[in-house]
GUMIBA-942837 format. One record per atom (N, C-alpha, C): x, y, z; residue in one letter. Coordinates in steps of 0.05 Angstrom, whole numbers, plus 5000, padded with zeros to 4 digits. Each point is the difference from the previous one (the first is absolute). Example, Ala and Ser with C-alpha at 12.3 -4.5 7.8 and 13.67 -1.06 7.14 Angstrom:
526448865156A;498250245000A;501850245000A;499350214986S;501650245001S;498550225014S;
END
This chain:
383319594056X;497749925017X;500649735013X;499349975027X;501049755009X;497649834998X;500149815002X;497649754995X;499049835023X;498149905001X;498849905022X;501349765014X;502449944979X;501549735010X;502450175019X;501050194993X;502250225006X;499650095030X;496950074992X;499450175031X;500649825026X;498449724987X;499949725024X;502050065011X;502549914991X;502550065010X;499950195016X;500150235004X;500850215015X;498049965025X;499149845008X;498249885028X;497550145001X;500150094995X;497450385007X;498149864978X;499849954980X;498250014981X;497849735015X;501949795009X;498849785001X;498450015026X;499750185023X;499450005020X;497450294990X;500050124979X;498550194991X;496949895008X;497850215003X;498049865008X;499149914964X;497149805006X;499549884969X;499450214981X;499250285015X;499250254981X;502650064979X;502549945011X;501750114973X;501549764984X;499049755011X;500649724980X;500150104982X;498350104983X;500849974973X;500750154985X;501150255013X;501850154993X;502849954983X;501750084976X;502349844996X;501650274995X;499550234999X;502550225006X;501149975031X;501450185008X;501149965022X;497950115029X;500949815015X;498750105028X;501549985018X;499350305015X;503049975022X;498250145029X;500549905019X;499750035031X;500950435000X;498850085012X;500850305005X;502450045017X;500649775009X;502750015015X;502549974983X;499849884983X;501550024971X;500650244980X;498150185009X;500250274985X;502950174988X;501649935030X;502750144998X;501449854971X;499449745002X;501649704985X;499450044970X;498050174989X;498749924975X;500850284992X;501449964968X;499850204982X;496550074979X;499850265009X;497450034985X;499650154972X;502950024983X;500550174982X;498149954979X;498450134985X;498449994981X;497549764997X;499350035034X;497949694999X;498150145005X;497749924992X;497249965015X;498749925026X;500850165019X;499249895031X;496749995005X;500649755017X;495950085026X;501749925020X;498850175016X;499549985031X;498349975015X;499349785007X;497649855017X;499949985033X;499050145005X;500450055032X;502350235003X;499550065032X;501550225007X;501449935020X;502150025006X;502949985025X;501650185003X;500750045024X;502550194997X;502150104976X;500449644993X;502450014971X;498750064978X;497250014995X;499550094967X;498950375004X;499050035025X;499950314998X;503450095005X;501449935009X;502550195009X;501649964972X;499249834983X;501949914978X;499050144979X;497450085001X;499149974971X;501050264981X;501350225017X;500650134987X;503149994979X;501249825020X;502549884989X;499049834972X;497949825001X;498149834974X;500050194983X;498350175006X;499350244981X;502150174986X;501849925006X;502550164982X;501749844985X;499549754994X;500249804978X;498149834986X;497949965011X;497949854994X;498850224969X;499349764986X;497850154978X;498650084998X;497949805032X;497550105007X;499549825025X;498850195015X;498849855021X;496750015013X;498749795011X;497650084998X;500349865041X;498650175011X;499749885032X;496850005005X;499949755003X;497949815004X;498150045030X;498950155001X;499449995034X;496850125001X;498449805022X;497750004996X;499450285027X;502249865024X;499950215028X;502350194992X;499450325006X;501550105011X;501250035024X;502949945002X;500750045025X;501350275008X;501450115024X;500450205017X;503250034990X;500750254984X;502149984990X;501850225013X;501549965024X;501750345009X;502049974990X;501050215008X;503250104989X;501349835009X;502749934996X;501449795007X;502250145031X;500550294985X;501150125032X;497650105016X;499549805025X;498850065017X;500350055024X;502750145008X;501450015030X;498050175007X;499050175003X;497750255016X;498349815006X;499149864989X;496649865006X;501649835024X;501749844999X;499849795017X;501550215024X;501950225001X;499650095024X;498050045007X;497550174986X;498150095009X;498349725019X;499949754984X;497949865016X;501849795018X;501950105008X;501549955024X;500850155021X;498650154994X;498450265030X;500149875018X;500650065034X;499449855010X;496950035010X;498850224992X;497150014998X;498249874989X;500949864979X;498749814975X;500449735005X;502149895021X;500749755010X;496749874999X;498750035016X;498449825007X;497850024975X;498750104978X;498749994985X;502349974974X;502349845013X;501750154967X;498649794981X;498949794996X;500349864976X;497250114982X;497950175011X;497850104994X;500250304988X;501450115020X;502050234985X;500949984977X;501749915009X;502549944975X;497849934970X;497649825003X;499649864977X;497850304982X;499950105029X;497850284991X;501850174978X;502550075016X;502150154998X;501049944959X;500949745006X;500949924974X;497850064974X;497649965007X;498049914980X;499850304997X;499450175016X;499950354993X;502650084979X;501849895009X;504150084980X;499049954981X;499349694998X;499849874967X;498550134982X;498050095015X;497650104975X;500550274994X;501850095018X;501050294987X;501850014987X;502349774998X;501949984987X;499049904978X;497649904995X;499249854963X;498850284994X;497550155019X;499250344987X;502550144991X;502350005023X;501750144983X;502849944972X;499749724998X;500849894972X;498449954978X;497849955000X;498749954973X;497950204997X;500150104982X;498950234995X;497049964989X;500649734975X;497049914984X;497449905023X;499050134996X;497349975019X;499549615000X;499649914981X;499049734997X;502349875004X;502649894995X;502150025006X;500149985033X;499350235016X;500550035028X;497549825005X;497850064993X;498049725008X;499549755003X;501149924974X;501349715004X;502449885022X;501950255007X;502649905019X;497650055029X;498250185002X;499350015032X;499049845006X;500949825030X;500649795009X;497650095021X;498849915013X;497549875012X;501550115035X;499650195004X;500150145026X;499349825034X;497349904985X;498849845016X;500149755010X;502449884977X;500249705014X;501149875016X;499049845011X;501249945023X;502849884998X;501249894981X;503449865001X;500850154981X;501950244999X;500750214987X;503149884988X;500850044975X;501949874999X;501650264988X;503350085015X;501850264995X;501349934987X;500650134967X;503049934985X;501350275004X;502150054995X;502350204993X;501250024985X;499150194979X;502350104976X;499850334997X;501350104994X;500250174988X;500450154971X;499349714982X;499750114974X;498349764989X;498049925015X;497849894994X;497950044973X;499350295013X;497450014989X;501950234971X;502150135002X;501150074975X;499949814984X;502249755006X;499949834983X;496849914991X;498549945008X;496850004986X;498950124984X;500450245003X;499350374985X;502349984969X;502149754991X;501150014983X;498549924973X;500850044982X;497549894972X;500449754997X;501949885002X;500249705003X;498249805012X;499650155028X;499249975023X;497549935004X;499049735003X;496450125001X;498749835022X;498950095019X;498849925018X;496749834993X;499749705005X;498149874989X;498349925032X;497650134998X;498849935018X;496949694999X;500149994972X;498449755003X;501749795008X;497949825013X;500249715005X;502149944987X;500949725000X;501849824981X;497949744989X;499749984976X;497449774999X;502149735005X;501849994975X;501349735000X;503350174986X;501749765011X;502950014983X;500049874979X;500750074973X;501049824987X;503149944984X;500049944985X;503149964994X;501950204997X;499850204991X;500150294993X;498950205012X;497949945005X;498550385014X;498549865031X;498950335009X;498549875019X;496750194995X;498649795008X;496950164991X;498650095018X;499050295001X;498750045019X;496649974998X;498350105019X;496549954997X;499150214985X;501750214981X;499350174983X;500249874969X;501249765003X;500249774975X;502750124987X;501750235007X;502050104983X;502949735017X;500449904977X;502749864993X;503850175015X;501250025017X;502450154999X;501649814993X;501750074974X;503049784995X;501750105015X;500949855014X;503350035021X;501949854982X;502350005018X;502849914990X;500949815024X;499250095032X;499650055024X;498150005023X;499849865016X;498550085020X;501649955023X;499850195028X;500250115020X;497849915011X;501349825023X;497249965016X;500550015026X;499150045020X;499350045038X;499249755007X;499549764983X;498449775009X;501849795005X;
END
């Protein structure tokens, strides 16, 4: 386990916002994902990016356990998406394309989470808010498998506070990490 003097060093910890100060297992930027061995650790993942959904299934196949931290669901498609972007490069769709397109995507996503997760509550927690106005697109393709693993567990409360070891959410339950993964 690395230590809070350890992390300083590696630049990332010290620029961390004050929420994971006092953290003393390791904390690493999601852009680091590729860089870090996760063999028999305890992961969180705090926030969502490109690199912790497209990764996490690669996590999940060494990790001991992982828990992903997320209050929003966001808009998760397949990662091969050549058909859609011919499609909304029609030259019919030119002039409405970015309204299209955002229609277009948000329809894919939510049929691509109906047709991966099967658990009713499970699929409730990932559906992502149709309606909002700044829609945010990731791409994987073994996203929401990796989730559906027993390891795997998707935490939708709050985060109350970090502390040295775990992180707490507003359900008062304690998670011990080894690790945290953060977007911040």
């Amino acid at each position: 386990m690395v230590t809070k003097k350890n992390s300083q060093q590696d630049g990332f910890f010290h620029n961390a916002p004050e929420f994971f100060k006092k953290f003393t297992g390791k904390l690493i930027s999601a852009e680091d994902i590729k860089l870090t061995d996760f063999t028999a650790l305890t992961i969180a993942i705090v926030g969502a990016s490109q690199q912790t959904v497209m990764h996490l299934d690669a996590i999940s196949l060494k990790a001991k356990s992982i828990k992903v931290f997320q209050t929003t669901p966001h808009f998760v498609l397949p990662h091969t998406e050549k058909g859609i972007h011919r499609l909304v490069s029609h030259p019919l769709i030119i002039k409405n394309r970015r309204l299209f397109n955002n229609r277009v995507k948000s329809l894919l996503a939510i049929r691509y989470l109906d047709s991966q997760i099967h658990d009713q509550w499970l699929k409730r927690q990932l559906m992502p808010n149709s309606a909002a106005e700044h829609k945010v697109f990731l791409k994987s393709d073994s996203y929401y498998s990796a989730l559906q693993r027993e390891h795997c567990h998707l935490i939708t409360w709050p985060i109350m506070k970090i502390t040295e070891t775990a992180i707490q959410t507003m359900d008062e339950i304690e998670h011990t990490v080894d690790v945290i993964i953060t977007t911040y």
